[in-house]
C-alpha positions as CSV (number, residue, x, y, z in Angstrom):
1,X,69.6,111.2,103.6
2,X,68.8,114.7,103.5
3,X,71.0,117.6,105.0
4,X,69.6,119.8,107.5
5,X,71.1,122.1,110.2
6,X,72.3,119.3,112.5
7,X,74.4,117.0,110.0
8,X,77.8,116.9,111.2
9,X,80.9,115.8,109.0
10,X,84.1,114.2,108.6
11,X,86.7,114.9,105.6
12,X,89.7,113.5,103.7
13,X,93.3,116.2,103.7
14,X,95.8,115.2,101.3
15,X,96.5,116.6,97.6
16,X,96.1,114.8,95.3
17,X,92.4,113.6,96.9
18,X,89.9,114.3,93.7
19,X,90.5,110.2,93.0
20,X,90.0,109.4,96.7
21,X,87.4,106.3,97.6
22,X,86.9,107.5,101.0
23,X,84.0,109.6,100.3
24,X,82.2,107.2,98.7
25,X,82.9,104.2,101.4
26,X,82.6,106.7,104.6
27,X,79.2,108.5,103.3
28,X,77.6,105.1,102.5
29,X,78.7,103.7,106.0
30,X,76.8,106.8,107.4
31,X,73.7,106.1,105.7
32,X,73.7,102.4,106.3
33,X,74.0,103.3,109.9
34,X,71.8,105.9,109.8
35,X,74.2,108.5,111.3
36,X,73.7,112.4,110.4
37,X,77.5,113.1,108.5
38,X,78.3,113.8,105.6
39,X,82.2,112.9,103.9
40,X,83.8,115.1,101.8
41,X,87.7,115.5,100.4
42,X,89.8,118.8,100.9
43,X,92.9,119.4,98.5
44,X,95.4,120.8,101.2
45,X,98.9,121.2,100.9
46,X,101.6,121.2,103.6
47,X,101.7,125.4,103.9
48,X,98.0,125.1,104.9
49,X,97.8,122.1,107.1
50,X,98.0,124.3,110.6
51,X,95.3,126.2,108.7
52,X,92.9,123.3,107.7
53,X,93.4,121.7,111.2
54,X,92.6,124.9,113.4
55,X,89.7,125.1,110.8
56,X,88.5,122.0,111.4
57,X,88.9,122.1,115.3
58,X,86.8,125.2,115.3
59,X,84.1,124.2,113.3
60,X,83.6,120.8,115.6
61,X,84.5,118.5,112.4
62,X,83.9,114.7,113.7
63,X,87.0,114.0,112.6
64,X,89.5,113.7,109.6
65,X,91.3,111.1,107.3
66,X,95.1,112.3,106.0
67,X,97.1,111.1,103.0
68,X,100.3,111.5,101.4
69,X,101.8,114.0,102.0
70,X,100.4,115.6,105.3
71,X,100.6,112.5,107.3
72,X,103.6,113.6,108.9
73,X,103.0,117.7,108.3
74,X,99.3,117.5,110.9
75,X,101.6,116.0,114.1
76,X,102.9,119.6,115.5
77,X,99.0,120.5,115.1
78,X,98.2,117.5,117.3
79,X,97.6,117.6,121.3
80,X,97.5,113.6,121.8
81,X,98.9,111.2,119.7
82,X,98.4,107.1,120.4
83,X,101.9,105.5,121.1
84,X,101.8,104.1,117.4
85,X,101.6,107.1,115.7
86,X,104.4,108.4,117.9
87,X,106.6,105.6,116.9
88,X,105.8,105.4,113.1
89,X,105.2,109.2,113.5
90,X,102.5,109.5,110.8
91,X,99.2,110.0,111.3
92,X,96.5,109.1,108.9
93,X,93.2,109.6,111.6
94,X,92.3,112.2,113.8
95,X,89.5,112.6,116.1
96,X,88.1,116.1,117.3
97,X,87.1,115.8,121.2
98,X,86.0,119.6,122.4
99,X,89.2,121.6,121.9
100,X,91.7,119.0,121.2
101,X,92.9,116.7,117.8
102,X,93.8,113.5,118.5
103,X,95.7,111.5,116.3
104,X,96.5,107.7,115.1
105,X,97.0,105.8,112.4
106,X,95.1,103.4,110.8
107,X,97.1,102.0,108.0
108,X,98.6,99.0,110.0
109,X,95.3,98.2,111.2
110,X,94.0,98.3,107.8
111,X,96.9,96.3,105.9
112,X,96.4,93.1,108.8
113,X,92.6,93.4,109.0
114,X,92.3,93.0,105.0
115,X,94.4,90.0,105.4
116,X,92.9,88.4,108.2
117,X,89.8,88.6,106.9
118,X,90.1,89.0,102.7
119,X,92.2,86.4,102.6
120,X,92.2,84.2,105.6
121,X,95.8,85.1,107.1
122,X,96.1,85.4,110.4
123,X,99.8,87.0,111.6
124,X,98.9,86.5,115.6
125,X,102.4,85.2,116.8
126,X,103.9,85.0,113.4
127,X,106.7,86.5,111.4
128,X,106.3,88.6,108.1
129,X,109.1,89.9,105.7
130,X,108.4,93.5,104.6
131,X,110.3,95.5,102.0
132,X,110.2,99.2,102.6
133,X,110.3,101.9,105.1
134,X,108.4,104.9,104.5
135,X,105.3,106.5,106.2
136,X,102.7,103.2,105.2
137,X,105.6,100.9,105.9
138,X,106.4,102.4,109.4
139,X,102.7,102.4,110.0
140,X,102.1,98.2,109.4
141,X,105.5,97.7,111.5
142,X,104.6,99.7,114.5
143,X,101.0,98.0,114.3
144,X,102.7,94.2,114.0
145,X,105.2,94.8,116.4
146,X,102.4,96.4,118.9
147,X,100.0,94.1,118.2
148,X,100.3,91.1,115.7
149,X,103.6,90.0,115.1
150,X,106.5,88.1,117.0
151,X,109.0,89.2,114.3
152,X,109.7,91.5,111.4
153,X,112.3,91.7,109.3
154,X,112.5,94.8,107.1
155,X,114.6,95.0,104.3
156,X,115.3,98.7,102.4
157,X,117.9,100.5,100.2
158,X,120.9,101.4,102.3
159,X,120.8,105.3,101.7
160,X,121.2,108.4,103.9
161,X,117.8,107.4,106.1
162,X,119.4,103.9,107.1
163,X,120.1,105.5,110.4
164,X,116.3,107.1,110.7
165,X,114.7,103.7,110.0
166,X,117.2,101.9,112.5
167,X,116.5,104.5,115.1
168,X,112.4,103.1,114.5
169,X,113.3,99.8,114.8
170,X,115.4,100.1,118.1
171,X,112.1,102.1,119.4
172,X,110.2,99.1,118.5
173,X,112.6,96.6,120.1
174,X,112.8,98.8,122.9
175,X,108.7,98.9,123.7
176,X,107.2,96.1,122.2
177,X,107.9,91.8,122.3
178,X,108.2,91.7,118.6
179,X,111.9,91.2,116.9
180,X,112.1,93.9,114.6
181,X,115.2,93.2,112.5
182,X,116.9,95.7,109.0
183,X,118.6,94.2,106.1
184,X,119.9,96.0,103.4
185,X,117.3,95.2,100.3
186,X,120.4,94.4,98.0
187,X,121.4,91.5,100.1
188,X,119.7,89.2,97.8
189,X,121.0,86.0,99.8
190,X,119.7,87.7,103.6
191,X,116.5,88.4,102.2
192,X,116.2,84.7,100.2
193,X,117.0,83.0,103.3
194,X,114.4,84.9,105.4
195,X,111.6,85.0,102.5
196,X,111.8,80.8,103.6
197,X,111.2,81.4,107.1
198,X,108.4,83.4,106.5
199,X,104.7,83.1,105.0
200,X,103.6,86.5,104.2
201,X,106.2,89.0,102.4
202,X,104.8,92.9,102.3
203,X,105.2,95.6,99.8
204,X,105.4,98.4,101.2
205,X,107.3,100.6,98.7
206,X,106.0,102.7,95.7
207,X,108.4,100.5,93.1
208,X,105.6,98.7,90.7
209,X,102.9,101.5,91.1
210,X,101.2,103.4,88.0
211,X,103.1,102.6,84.8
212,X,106.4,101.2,86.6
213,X,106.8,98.1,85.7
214,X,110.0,97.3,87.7
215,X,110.0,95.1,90.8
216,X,111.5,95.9,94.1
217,X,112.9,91.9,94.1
218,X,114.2,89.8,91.8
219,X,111.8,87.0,91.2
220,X,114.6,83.9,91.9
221,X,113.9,85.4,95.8
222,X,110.3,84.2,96.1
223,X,109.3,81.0,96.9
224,X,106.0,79.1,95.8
225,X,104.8,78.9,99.9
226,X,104.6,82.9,100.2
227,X,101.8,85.4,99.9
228,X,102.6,88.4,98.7
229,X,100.8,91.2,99.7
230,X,101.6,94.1,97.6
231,X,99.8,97.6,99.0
232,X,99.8,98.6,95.8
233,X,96.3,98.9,94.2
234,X,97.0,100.9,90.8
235,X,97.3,98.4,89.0
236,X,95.9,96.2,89.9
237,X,98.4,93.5,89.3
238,X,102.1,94.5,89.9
239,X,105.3,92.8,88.2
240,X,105.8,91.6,92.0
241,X,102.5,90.0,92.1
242,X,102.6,88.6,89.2
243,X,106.2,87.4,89.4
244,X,104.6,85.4,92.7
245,X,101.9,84.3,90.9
246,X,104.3,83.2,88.0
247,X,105.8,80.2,90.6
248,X,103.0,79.0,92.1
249,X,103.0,81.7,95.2
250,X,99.5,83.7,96.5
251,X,99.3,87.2,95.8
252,X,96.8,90.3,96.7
253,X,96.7,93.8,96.4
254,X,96.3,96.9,98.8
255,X,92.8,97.8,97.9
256,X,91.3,96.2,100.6
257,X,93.7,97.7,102.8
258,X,92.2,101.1,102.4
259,X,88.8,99.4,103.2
260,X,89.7,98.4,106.4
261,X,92.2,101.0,107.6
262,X,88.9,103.4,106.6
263,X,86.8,100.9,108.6
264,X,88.8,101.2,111.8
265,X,88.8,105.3,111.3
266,X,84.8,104.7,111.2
267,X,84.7,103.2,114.9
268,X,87.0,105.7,115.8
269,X,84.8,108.2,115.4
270,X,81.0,107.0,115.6
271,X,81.3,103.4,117.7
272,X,79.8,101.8,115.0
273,X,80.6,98.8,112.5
274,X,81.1,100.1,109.1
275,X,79.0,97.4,106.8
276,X,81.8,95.9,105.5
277,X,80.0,93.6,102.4
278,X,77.6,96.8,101.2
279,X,80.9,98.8,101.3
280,X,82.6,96.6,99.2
281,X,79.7,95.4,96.7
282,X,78.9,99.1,96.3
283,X,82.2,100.9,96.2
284,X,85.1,98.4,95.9
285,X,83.8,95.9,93.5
């Protein structure tokens, strides 16, 4: 597709974002639905984001993807947020309408969709055990407690935020149906005990990413029913995932999770489907 005067565009705000894949998934989505965008990634840092965003506002952008670390930095920048995002308050989407940003987040959406329909598990009226509570853990609890789950219990180091990520969960309690419960991640026997009552336990924290090799849990905590779903993509195997894998359990990765949380930013935006199976054969495979 060639450019010409009319082609719009959408964009990526983060730094790092030179290894981003949501160029190359968004751009092809536009093609294959023969929409007139273009994609493209902008190193910004937090002293620029008020910058960037007025920038982008002005300049009609369709609307904009943000990853670490301006997914909380863009909200004072924001005129509407969606009652997610307010919650979790992070935002990884925002849509330009005429004079006004309007923000969500997609990660939730993303971690449950690649689930549901990458691995066949459905958490409708379930429970799920996650470990973590930063800006992607907050996202996938405010979107199971809003929309999926009946309960959550999340389990974290007892530090100096205890108090920030309790204050989240009474919010959720407060405006949703789901039982949102905290457990301190040390309590090896709490979080043993509710791995059994569970199908699906979440990682949701950084421990196992690029050359760590820790785990946030010892392994003697899993059991051979779960699957654990570790939003980890680099590498592509964490110690958690294969500790899982080691007694029998399911495990998967988070690189589908950015397919579908990119997915659900696409409809955002144009209305359309992104093509799912071209996406993945071209760009995730």
């Amino acid at each position: 597709m060639e450019i010409s005067g009319k082609t719009g565009f959408a964009c990526l705000l983060g730094s790092p974002v030179a290894h981003s894949s949501s160029p190359a998934m968004h751009n092809l989505a536009f093609e294959l639905n023969n929409l007139d965008y273009r994609y493209l990634a902008f190193d910004v840092t937090p002293d620029r984001i008020s910058q960037a965003a007025a920038a982008l506002k002005e300049l009609k952008c369709l609307g904009f993807n943000l990853t670490m670390p301006l997914k909380r930095d863009i909200i004072p920048y924001l005129d509407e947020m969606s009652n997610e995002s307010k919650i979790c308050e992070a935002v990884n989407t925002v849509t330009v309408k005429g004079d006004k940003l309007i923000g969500t987040t997609t990660d939730g959406i993303g971690f449950f969709d690649s689930l549901k329909f990458e691995e066949s598990i459905d958490l409708k009226g379930k429970s799920m055990v996650m470990l973590g509570a930063g800006g992607a853990a907050n996202a996938i609890a405010a979107e199971g407690a809003f929309n999926r789950l009946s309960s959550l219990s999340i389990f974290r180091r007892k530090n100096e935020r205890w108090s920030e990520t309790q204050a989240f969960i009474d919010k959720l309690n407060k405006e949703t149906n789901c039982t949102v419960s905290l457990f301190d991640i040390a309590d090896e026997t709490t979080l043993k005990s509710e791995l059994e009552k569970t199908s699906v336990l979440c990682n949701a924290t950084n421990v196992g990413m690029g050359d760590d090799k820790s785990s946030p849990v010892p392994k003697n905590v899993l059991n051979e029913n779960l699957h654990v779903a570790d939003i980890i993509y680099h590498p592509e195997v964490t110690t958690l995932m294969q500790d899982a894998m080691d007694i029998g359990a399911k495990a998967s990765n988070g690189k589908y999770m950015l397919l579908y949380q990119g997915a659900a930013s696409f409809k955002i935006w144009t209305g359309c489907d992104m093509p799912i199976k071209e996406v993945k054969e071209k760009v995730f495979s």
